[in-house]
N, CA, C and O of each residue as an XYZ file, in Angstrom:
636
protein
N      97.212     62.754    147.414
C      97.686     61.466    146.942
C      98.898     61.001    147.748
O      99.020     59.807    148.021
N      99.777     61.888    148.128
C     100.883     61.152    148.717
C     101.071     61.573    150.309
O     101.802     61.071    151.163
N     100.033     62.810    150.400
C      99.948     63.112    151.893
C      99.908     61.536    152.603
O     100.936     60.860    152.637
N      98.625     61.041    153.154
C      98.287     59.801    153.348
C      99.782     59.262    153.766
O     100.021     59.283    154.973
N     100.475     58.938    153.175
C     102.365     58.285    153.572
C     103.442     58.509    153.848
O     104.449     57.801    153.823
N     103.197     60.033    154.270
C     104.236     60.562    154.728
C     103.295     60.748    156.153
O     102.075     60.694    156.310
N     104.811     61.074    157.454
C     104.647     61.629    158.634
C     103.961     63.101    159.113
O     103.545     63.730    158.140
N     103.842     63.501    159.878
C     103.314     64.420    160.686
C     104.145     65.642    160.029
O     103.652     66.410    159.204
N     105.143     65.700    160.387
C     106.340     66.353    160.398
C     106.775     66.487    159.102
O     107.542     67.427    158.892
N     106.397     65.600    157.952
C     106.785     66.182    156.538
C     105.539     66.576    155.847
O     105.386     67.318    154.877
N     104.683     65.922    156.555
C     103.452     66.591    155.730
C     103.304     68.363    155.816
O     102.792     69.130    155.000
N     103.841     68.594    156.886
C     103.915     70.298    157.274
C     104.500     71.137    155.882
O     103.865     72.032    155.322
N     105.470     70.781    155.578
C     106.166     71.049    154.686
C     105.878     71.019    152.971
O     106.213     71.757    152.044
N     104.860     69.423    153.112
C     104.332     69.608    151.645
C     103.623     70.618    151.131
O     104.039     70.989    150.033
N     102.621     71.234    151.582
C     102.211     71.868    150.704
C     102.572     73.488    150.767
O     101.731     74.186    150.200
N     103.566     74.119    151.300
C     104.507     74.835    151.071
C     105.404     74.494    149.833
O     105.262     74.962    148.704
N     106.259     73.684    150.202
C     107.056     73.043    148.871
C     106.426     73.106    147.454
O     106.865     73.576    146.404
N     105.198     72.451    147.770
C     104.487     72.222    146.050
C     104.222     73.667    145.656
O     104.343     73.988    144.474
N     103.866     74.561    146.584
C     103.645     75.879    146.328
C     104.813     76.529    145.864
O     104.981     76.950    144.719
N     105.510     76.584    146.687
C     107.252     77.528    146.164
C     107.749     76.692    144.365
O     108.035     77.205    143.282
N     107.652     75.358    144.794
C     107.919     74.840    143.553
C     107.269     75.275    141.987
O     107.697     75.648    140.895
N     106.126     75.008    142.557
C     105.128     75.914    141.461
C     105.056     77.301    141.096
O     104.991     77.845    139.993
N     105.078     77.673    142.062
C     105.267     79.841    141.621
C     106.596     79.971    141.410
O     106.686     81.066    140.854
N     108.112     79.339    141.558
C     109.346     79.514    140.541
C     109.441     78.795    139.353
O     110.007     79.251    138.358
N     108.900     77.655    139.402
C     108.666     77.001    137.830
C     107.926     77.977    137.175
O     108.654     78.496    136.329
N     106.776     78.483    137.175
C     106.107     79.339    136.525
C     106.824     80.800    136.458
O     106.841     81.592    135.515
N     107.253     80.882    137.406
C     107.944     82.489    137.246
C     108.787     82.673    136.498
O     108.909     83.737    135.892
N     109.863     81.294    136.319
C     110.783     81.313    135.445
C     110.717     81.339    134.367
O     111.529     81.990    133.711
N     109.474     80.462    133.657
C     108.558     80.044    132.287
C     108.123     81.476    131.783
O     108.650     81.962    130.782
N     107.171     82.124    132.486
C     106.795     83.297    132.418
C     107.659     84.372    131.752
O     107.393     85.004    130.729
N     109.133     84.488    132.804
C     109.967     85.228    132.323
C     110.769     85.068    131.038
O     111.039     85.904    130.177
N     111.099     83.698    131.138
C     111.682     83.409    130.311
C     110.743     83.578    128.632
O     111.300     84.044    127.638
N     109.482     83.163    128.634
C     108.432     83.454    127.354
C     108.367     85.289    127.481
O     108.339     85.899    126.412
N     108.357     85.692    128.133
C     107.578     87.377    127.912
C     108.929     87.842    128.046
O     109.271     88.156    126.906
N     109.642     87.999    128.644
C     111.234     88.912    128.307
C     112.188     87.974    127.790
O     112.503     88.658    126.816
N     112.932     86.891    127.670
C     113.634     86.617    126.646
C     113.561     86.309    125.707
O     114.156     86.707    124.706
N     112.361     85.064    125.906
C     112.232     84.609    124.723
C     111.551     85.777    123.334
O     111.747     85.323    122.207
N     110.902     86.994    123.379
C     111.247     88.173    122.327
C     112.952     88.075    121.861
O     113.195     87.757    120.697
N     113.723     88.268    122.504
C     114.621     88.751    121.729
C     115.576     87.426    121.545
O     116.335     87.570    120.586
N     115.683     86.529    122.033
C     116.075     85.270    121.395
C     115.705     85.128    120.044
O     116.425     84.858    119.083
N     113.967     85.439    120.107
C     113.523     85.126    118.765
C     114.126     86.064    117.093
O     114.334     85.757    115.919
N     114.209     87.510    118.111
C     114.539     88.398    116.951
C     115.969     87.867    116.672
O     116.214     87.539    115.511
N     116.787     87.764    117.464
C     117.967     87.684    117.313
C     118.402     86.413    115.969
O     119.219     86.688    115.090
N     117.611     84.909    116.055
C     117.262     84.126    114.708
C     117.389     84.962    113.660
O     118.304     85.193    112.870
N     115.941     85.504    113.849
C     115.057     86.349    112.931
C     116.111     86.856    112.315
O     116.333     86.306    111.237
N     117.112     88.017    112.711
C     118.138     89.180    112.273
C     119.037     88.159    111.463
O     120.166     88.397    111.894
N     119.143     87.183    110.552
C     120.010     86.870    109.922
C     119.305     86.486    109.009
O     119.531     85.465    108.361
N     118.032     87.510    108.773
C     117.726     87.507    107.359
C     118.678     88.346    106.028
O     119.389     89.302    106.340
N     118.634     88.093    105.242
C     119.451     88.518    104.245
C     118.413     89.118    102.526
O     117.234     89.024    102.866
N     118.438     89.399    101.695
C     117.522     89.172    100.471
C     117.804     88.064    100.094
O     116.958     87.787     99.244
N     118.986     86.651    100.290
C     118.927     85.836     99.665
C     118.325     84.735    100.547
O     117.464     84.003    100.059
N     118.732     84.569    101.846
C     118.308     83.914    102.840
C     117.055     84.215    103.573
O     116.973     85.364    104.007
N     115.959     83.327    103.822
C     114.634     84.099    104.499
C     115.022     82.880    105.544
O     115.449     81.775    105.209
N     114.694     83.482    107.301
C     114.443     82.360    107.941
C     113.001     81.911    107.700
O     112.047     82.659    107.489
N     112.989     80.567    107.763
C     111.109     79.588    107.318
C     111.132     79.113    108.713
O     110.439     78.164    108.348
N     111.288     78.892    109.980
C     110.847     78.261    111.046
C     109.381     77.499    110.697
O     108.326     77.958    110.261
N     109.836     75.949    111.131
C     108.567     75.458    110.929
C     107.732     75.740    112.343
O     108.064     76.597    113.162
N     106.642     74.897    112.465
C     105.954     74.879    114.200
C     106.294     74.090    115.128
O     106.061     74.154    116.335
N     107.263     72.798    114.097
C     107.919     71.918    115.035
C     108.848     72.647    115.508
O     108.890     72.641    116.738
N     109.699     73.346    114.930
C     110.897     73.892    115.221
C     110.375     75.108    116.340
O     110.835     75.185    117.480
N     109.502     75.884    115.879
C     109.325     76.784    116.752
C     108.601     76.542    118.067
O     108.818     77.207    119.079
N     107.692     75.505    117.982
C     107.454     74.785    119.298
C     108.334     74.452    120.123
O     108.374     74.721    121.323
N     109.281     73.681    119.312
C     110.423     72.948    119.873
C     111.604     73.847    120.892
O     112.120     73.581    121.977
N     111.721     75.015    119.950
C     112.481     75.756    120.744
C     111.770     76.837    121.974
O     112.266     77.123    123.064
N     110.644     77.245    121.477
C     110.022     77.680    123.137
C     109.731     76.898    124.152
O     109.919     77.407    125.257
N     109.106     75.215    124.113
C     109.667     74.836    124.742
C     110.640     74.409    125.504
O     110.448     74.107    126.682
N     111.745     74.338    124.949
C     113.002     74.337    125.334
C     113.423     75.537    126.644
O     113.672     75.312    127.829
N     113.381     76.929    125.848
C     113.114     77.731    126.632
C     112.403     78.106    127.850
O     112.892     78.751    128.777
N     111.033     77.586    127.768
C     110.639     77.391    128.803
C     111.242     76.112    129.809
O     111.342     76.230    131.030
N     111.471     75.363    129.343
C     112.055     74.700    130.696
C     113.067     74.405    131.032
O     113.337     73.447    131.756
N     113.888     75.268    130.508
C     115.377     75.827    130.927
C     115.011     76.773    132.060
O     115.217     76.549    133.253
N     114.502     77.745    131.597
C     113.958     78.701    132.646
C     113.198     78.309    133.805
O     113.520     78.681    134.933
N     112.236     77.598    133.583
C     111.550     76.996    134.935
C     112.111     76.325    135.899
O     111.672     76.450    137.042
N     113.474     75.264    135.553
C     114.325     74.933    135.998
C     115.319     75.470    136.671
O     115.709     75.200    137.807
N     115.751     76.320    135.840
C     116.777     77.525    136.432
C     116.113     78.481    137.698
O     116.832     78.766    138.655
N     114.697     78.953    137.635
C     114.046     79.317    138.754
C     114.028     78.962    140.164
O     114.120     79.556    141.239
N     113.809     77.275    139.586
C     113.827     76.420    141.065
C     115.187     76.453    141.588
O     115.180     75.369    142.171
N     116.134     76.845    141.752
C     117.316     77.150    142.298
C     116.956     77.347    143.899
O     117.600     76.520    144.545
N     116.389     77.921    144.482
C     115.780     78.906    145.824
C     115.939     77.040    146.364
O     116.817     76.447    146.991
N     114.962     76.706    145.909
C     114.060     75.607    146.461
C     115.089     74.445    146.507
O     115.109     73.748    147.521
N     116.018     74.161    145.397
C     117.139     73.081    145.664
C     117.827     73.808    146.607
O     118.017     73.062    147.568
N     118.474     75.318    146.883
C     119.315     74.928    147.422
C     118.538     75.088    149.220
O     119.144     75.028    150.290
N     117.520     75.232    149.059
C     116.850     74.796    150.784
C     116.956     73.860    150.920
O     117.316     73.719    152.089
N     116.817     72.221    150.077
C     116.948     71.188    150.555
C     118.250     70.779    150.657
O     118.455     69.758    151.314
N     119.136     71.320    150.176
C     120.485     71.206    150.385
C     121.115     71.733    151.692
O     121.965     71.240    152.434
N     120.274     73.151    151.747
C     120.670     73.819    153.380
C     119.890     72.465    154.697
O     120.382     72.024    155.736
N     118.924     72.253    154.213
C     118.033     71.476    155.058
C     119.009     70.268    155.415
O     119.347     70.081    156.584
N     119.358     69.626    154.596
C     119.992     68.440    155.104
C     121.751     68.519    155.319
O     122.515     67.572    155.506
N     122.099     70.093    155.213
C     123.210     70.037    155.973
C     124.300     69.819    155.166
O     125.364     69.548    155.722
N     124.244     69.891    153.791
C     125.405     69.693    152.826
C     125.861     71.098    152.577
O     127.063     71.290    152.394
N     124.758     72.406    152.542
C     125.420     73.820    151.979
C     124.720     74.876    153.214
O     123.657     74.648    153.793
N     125.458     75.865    153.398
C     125.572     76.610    154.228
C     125.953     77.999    153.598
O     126.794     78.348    152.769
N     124.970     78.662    154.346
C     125.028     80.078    153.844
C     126.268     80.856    153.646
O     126.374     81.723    152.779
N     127.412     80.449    154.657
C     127.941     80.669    154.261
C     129.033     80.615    153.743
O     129.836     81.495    153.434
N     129.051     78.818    153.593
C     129.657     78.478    152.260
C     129.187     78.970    150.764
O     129.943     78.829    149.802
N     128.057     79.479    150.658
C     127.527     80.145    149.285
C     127.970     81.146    149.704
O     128.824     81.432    148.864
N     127.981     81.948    150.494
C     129.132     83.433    150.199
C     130.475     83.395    149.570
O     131.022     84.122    148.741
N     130.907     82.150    150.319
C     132.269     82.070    149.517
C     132.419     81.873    148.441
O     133.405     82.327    147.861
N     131.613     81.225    147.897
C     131.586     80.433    146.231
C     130.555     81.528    145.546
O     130.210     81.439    144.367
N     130.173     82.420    146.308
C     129.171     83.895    145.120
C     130.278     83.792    143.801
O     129.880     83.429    142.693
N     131.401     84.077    144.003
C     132.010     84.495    142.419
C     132.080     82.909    141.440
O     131.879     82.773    140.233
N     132.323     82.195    142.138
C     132.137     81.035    141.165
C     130.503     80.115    140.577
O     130.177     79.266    139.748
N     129.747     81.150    141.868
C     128.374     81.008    141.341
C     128.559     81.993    139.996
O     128.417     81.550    138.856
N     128.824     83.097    140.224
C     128.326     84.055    139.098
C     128.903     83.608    137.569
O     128.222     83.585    136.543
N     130.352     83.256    137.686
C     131.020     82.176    136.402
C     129.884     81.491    136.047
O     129.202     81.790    135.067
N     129.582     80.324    137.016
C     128.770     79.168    136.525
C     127.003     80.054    135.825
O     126.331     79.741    134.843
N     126.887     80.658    136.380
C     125.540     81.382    135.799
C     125.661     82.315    134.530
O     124.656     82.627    133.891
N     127.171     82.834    134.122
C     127.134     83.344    133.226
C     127.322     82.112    132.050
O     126.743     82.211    130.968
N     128.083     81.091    132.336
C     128.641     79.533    131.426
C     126.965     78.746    131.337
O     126.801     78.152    130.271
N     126.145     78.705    131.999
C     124.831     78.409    131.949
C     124.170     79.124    130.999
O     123.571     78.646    130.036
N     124.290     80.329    131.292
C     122.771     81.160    130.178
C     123.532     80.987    128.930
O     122.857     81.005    127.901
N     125.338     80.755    128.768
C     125.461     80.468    127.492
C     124.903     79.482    127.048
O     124.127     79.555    126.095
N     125.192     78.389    127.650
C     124.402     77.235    126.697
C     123.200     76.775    126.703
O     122.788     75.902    125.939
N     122.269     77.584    127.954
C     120.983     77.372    127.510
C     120.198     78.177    126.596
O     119.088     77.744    126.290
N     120.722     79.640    125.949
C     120.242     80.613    125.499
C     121.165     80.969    123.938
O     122.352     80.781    123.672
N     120.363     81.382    123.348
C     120.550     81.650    121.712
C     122.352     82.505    121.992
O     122.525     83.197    122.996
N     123.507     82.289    120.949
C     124.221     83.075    121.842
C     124.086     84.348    121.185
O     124.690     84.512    120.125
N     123.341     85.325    121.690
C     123.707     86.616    121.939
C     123.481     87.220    123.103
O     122.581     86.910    123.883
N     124.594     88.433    123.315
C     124.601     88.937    124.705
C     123.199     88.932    125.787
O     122.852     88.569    126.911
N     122.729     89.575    124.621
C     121.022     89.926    125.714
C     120.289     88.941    126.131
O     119.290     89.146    126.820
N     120.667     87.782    125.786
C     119.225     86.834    126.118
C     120.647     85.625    127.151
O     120.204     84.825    127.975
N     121.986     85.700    126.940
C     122.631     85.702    127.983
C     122.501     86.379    129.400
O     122.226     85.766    130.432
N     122.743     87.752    129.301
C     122.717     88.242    130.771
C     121.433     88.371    130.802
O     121.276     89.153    131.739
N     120.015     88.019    130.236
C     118.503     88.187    130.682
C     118.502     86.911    131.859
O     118.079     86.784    133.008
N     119.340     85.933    130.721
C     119.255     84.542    132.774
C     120.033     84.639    132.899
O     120.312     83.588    132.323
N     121.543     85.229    133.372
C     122.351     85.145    134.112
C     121.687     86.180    135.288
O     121.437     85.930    136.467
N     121.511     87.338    134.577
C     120.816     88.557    135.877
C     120.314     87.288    136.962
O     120.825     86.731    137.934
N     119.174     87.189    136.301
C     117.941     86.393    137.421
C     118.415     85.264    138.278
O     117.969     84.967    139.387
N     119.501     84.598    137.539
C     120.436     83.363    138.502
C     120.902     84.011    139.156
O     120.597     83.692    140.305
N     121.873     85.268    139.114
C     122.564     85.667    140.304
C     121.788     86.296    141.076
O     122.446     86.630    142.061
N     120.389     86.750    141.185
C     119.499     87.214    141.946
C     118.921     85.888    142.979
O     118.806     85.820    144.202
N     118.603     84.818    141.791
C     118.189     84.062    142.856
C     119.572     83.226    143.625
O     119.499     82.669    144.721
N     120.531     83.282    142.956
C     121.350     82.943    144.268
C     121.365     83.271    145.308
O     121.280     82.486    146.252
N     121.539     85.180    145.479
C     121.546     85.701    146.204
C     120.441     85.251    147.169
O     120.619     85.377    148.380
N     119.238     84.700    146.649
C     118.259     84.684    147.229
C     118.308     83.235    148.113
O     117.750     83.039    149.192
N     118.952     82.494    147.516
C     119.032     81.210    148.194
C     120.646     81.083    149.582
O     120.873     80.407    150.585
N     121.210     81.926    148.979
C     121.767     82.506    150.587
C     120.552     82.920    151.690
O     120.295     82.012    152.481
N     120.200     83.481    151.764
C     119.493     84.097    152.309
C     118.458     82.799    152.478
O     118.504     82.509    153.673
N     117.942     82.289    152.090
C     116.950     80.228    152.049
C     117.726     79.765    152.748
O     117.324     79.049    153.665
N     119.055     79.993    152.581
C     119.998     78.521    153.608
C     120.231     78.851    154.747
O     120.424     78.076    155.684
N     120.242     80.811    154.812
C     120.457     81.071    156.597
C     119.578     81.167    157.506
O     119.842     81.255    158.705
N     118.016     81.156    156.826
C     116.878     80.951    157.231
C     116.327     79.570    157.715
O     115.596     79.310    158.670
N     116.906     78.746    156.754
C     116.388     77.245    156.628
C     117.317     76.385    157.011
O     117.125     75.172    157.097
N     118.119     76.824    157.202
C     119.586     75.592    157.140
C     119.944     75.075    158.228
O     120.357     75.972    158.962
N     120.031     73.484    159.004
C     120.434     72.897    159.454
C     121.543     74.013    160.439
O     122.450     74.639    159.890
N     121.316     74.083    161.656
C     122.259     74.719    162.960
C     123.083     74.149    163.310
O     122.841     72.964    163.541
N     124.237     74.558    163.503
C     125.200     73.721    164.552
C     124.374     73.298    165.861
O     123.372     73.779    166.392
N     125.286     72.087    166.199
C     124.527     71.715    167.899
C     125.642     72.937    168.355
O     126.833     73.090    168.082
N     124.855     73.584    169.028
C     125.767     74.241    170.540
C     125.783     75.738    170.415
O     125.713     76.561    171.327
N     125.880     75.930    169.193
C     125.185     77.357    168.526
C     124.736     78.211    169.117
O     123.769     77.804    169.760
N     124.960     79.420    169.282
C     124.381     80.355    169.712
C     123.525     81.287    168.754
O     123.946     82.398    168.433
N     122.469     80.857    168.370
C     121.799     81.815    167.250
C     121.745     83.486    167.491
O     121.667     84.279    166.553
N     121.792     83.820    168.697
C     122.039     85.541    168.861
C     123.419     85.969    168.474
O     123.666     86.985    167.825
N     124.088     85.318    168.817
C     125.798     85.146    168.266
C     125.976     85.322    166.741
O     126.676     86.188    166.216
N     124.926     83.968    165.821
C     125.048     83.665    164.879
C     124.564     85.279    164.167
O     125.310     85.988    163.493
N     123.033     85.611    164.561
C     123.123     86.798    163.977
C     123.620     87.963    163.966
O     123.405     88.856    163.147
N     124.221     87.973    164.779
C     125.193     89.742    165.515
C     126.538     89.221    164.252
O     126.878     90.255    163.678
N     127.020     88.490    163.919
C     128.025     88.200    162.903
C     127.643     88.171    161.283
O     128.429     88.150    160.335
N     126.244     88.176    161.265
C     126.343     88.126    159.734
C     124.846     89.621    159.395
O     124.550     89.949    158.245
């Protein structure tokens, strides 16, 4: 559908993109339904009492796995934003080295407010954000926009 209007040169790229896009949206969904979302759920659950029963309706419980899921699917695609960010020359590998610790803040301040608050279903997406950060270093020194004049044998004997 949208091949057809784009160039030579970006069409190369589409259907890579739709691919990466798709297997971290799903990977994230995935993870996020089969390992957190269990103990998100128990964690509700555990404030049963004999006087208090939790009743979750299906809206509610729909409502919140969805949620979950596309917090997570979102949070996945990380890799993939920050290639287009390396791509057009705004972030650099290793400007994300420098900012790793204020990535890891922001990923631990994230899984708080996207995730039920208890510890475990906190560091279940913080882990995986700071993994895929790591991973998108590694996307931006691969993918990322070169200096003109650069010596890429240079570039790699230094990092």
């Amino acid at each position: 559908f949208v091949a057809p209007g784009l160039y030579k040169h970006e069409r190369k790229w589409l259907l890579p993109i739709a691919f990466f896009s798709a297997f971290f949206f799903t990977a994230g969904a995935l993870f996020g339904y089969f390992v957190v979302f269990p103990f998100a759920f128990k964690f509700f659950i555990g404030f049963t009492t004999e006087l208090i029963r939790p009743m979750p309706s299906l809206k509610e419980y729909l409502s919140f796995t969805i949620k979950m899921l596309l917090a997570f699917g979102l949070a996945f695609e990380l890799p993939l934003f920050i290639f287009f960010l390396a791509r057009l020359g705004i972030v650099t590998s290793v400007g994300l080295r420098k900012k790793r610790k204020y990535a890891i803040l922001c990923a631990f301040i994230a899984s708080a407010v996207l995730t039920p608050p208890d510890v475990v279903s906190q560091s279940l997406m913080a882990g995986p954000l700071i993994l895929l950060y790591e991973l998108s270093i590694w996307v931006a020194h691969l993918f990322g926009k070169k200096k003109k004049g650069a010596d890429p044998k240079k570039d790699a004997a230094s990092t």
